[in-house]
N, C-alpha and C positions, 0 to 999 in steps of 0.2 A: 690378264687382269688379276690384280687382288683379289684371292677369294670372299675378302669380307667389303669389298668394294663396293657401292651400289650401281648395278647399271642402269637404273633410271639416272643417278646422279651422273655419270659417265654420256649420254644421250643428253639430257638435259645441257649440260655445258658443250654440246656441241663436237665431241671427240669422238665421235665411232668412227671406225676406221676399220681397213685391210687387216684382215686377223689371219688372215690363211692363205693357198693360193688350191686354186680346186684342182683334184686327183684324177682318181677313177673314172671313167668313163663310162658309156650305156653300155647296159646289158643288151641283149637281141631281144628285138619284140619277140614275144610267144602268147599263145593265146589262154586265159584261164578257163576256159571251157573242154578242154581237151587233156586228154590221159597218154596222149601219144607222144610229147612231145621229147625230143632225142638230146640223149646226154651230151654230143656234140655241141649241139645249138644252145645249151645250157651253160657250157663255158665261154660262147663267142662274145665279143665285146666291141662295140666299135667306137669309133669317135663321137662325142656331140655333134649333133648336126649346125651345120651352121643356119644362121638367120638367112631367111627369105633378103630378097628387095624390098624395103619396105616395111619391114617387119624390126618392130621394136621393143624392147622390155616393156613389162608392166609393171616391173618394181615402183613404189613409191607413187603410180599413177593414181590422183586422188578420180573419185566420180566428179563428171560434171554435177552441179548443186539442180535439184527437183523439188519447185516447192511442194508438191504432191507428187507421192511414190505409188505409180500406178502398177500393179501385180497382176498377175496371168499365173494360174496355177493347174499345172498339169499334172493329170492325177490323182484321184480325189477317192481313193481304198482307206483303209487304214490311217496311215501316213500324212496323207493330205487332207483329208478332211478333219484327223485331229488339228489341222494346223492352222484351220480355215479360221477361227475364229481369236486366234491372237493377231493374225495379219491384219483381221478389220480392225482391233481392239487399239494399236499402236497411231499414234496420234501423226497426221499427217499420212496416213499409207491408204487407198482404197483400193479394192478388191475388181476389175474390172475384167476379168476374165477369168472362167471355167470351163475346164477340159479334161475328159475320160473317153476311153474311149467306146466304155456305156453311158450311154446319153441319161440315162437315169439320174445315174448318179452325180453327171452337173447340173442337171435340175434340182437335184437334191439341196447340191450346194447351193445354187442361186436363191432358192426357196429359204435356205437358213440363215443366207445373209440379212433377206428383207425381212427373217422376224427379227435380226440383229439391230434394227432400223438403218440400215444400209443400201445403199444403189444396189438394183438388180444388175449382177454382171451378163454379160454376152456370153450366151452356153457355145460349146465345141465340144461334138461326140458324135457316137455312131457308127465311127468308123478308125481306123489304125493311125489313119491319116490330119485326122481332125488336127493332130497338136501343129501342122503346117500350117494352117490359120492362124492360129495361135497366133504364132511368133513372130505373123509377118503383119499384127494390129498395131495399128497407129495408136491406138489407147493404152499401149504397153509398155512401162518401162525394164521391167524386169520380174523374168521368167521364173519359177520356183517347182521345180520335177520330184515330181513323188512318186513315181511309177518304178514297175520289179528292174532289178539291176542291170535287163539285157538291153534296156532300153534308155538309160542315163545319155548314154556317150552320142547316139543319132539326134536324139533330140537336145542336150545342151550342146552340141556343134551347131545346131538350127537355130538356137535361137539368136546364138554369138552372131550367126550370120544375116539372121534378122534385125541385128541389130540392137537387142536387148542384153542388159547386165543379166546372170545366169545362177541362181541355187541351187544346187544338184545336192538330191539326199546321196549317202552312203552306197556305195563307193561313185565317182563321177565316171569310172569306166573300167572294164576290168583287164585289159590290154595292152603293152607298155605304147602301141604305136597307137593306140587313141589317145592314151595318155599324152603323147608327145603334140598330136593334133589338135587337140584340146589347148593347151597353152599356145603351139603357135597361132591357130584363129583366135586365139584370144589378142594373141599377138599383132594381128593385122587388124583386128576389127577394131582395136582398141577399147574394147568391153572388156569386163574382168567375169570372170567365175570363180566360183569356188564351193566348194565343200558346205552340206547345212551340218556343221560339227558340233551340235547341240552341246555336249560333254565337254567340249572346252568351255563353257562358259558357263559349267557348274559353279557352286557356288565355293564347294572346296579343292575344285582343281583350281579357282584364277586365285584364291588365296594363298595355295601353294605354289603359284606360281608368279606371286608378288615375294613371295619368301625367299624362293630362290634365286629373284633378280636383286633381292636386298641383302645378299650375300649368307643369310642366315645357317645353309646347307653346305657353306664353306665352297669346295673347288666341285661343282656335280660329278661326279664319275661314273652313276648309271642310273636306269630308270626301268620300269616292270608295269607295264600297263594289257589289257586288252578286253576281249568281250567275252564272259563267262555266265550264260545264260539258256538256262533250262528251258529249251523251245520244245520239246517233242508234242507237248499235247497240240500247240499251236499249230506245229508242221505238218500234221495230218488231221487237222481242222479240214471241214470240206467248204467252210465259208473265212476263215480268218486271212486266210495268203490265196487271194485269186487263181483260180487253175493251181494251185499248189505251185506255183512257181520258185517259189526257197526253196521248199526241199527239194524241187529235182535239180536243184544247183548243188546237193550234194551226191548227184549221179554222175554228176559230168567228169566232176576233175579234184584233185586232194591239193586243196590250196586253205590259203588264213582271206577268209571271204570278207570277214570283218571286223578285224582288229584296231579299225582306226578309234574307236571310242575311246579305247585306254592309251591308243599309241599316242595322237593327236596333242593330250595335254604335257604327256612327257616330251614331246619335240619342241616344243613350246617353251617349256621350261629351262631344255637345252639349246636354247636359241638355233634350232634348225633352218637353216634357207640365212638367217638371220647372225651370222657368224660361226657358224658350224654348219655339216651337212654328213646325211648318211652316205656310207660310202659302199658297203658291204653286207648282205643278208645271204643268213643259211638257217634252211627252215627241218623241220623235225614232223611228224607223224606219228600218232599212235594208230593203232588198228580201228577201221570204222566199225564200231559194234553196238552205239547205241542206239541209230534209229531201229535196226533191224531188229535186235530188242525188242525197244517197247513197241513195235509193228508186233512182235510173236504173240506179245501177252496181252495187247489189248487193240489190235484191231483185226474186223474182220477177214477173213477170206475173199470176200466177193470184195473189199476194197479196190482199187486201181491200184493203191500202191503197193501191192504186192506183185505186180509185172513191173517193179523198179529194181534196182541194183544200187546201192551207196556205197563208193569210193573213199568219200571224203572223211579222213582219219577225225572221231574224233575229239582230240587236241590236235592243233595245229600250231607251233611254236616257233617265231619268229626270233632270229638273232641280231640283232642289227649293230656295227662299230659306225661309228661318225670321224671324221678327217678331225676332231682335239681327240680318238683314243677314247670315246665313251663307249656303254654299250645298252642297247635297249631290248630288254626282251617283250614281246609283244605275243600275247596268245588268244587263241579262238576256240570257241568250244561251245555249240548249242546243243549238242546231241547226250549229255550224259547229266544223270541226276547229283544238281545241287544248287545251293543260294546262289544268285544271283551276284556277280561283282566286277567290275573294269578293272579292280585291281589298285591301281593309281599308288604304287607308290618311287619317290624320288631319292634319293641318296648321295651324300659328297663328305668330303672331308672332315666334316662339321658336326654331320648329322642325317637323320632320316624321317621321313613321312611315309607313314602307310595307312590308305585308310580301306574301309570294307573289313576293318579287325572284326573281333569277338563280339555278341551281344554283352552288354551291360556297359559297350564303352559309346562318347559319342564323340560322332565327327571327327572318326578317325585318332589315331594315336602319332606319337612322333616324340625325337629322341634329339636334345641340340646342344651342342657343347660352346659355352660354359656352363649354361642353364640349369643343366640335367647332371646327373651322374649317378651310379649303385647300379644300374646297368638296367635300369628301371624305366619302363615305358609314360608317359604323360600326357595327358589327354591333351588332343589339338583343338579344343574349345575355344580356352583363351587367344590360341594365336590367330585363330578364324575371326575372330572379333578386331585384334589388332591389326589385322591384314587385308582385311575385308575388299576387293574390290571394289573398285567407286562404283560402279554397273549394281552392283548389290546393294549399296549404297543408298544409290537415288532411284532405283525403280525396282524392288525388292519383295516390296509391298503390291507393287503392282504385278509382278509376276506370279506373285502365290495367288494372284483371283484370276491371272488369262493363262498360265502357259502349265503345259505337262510337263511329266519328267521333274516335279520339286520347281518348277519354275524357268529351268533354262530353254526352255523352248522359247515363251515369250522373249525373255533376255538377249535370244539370238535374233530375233524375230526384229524388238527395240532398234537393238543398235545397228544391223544393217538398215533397215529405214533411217535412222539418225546418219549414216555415213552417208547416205545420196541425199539426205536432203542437204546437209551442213557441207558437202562437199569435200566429204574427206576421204583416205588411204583406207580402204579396207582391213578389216582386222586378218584378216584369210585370204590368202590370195591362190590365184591358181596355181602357182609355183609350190605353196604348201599344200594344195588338193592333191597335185599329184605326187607328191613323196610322201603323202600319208595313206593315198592308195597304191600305189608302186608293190608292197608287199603281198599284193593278190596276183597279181603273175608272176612276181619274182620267185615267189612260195613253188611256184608250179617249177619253175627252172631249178631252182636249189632240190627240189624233191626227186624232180626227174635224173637227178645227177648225184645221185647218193648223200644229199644232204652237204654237197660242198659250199662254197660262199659265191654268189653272183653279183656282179657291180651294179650298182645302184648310181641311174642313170642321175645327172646332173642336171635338172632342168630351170635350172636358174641360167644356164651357160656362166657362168664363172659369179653370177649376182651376190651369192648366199654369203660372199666370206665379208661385208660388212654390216655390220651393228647396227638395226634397224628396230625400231617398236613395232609390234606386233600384239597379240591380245594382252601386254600389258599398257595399253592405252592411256594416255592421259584425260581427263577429264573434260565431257563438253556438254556442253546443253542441248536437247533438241529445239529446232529450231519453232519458231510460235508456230500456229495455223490462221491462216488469215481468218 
């Protein structure tokens, strides 16, 4: 394609097509919880599997249309209970079930709904087991797991097979053979899941990534994203992360646990799954030295976590090449002192976006030829304005009074209820959950193997190499409430 081509304009007229024909094959499942795993098995590769009987793409599968989006949310820490109160907030969606597995804490929620003037949901708790209820209500349309990472992958396979659509926070599994199980039940049951990727639907990743489908960044040739966030006070919190369950995930194993914040908008940008695909990751480590740090200097002795050992480097830095020859590099790093940033910047031919720059700049800087020139950076103000996502658009205002995170939480929140009520393709599909989680065991294989490149499984089976809309959506309405 033309680097200064529009590929709305291009989708729009009806011409996406066959861009590629797909490569590389799977990596070997390996598990991201493990330090052992052998430089052998780190190089093996084998074929995509093929489809079940019965089993068919989800590409392009829009939802069946719900004129009410009824939710089940499991999980209710942190995470979930921040979330409780944009889910009621979005017009058409109610809130019909909660689930922890302290029962407290879905009373808690039920309790908060009804000052929200809300239907009291049906509680589930008490026990490890409750979210099996859950999944299998008839008042359920779709499931939304906010619980610690070990538990994503049993219970969004449960719900798929309960028969619910599925929102799994970060990461949806950390395993390449759950990963692969995941889309095929998704595959059979004809439900979709996917990824809750808040950060894609920031307000200056979907404007950068209107830019880049409007050719402005000329031909893309790499991107730099990932999660750069000073957790240590947090990690030995003894109340913020339950049982401390994050930081002994950097006991286990030296992997990029979660990089999809910053990977996610730059795959996006690069049309991943959607006319390109990653083909190849070789991951990098530095030495883990910062929890055990700030454990020396400020936490006690009589702590627990000092009968801990941390593995996990860190920086952890992901390389990634995609089948056009791009490259993305993707990094993680919660354990060392500094600001905050995903990173988020894009690059092509044309030009560049970086935002998370200097203080005194806003909303990111960027650099675009003819525009620009003296070699002089320019604030991306102006082009956030002219680029704006229609989502930012029409409900904008309404995300700066329901949702965290500057609003994208709502925002994400909005338009999966606008997708099943209206009956449309998801913006996230499973096929892009797991290639934006894939780099948490692949990390573990690349690492275990001196930092060589490992194939990066196909899980579209051949899908990815045509031209498909994705979070650059076209414009719809939600639909009324009776």
């Amino acid at each position: 394609m033309n680097p200064t081509s529009s590929r709305r304009t291009v989708l729009g007229a009806g011409l996406a097509g066959v861009l590629g024909a797909a490569t590389a094959g799977t990596a070997s499942a390996t598990s991201a919880t493990t330090t052992t795993t052998s430089a052998a098995a780190a190089d093996q590769t084998a074929a995509t599997p093929a489809r079940r009987s019965g089993q068919r793409s989800m590409i392009d599968v829009p939802f069946t249309q719900h004129q009410t989006v009824r939710i089940g949310l499991i999980g209710l820490g942190n995470r979930g209970a921040g979330m409780l109160s944009g889910w009621a907030a979005v017009p058409g969606a109610v809130v019909t079930a909660v689930c922890d597995i302290r029962a407290d804490r879905a009373k808690a929620a039920a309790d908060r709904l009804v000052q929200l003037g809300k239907p009291r949901p049906t509680e589930y708790g008490g026990s490890a087991a409750a979210y099996k209820e859950l999944v299998r209500s008839s008042d359920v349309d779709l499931v939304y797991i906010a619980t610690p990472w070990e538990f994503h992958y049993e219970q969004g396979k449960a719900a798929l097979l309960g028969g619910k659509h599925v929102g799994v926070e970060l990461p949806i599994a950390t395993e390449l053979n759950e990963l692969w199980d995941l889309v095929d039940t998704s595959e059979r049951t004809r439900k979709h899941l996917w990824l809750m990727e808040n950060c894609s639907y920031g307000r200056n990743e979907l404007a950068m990534l209107k830019m880049a489908h409007e050719g402005l960044f000329g031909e893309i040739t790499n991107g730099h994203g990932g999660y750069l966030h000073d957790l240590r006070e947090l990690l030995f919190s003894d109340t913020y992360y339950t049982d401390a369950w994050r930081r002994k995930w950097h006991t286990r194993s030296t992997a990029s646990f979660y990089a999809m914040h910053g990977l996610a908008p730059i795959a996006a940008a690069m049309d991943i799954n959607r006319g390109d695909r990653f083909t190849t990751l070789r991951a990098t480590a530095t030495a883990p030295r910062g929890l055990a740090d700030y454990r020396e200097r400020h936490i006690p002795k009589t702590h627990p976590s000092w009968n801990e050992t941390y593995v996990n480097g860190d920086l952890v830095t992901c390389l990634i090449e995609t089948a056009k020859g791009r490259i993305v590099r993707a990094e993680h790093d919660v354990s060392s002192p500094r600001p905050y940033s995903r990173i988020n910047s894009l690059a092509g031919s044309r030009g560049i976006f970086e935002d998370y720059v200097p203080v005194g700049s806003t909303g990111g800087r960027v650099y675009l030829e003819p525009d620009h020139g003296g070699h002089s950076w320019r604030d991306f103000a102006p082009y956030r304005a002219e680029y704006d996502h229609w989502l930012w658009k029409k409900i904008g205002d309404d995300a700066a009074n329901n949702g965290g995170h500057g609003g994208m939480d709502y925002v994400l929140q909005w338009r999966i209820v606008q997708q099943m009520r209206a009956g449309l393709v998801p913006d996230i599909d499973v096929y892009d959950s797991a290639a934006w989680c894939a780099p948490v065991p692949l990390s573990v294989q690349s690492l275990s193997n001196d930092g060589r490149p490992v194939a990066v499984p196909d899980f579209t089976r051949g899908g990815w190499a045509e031209l498909r809309l994705g979070l650059d959506s076209r414009e719809t309405d939600m639909p009324p409430t009776s």
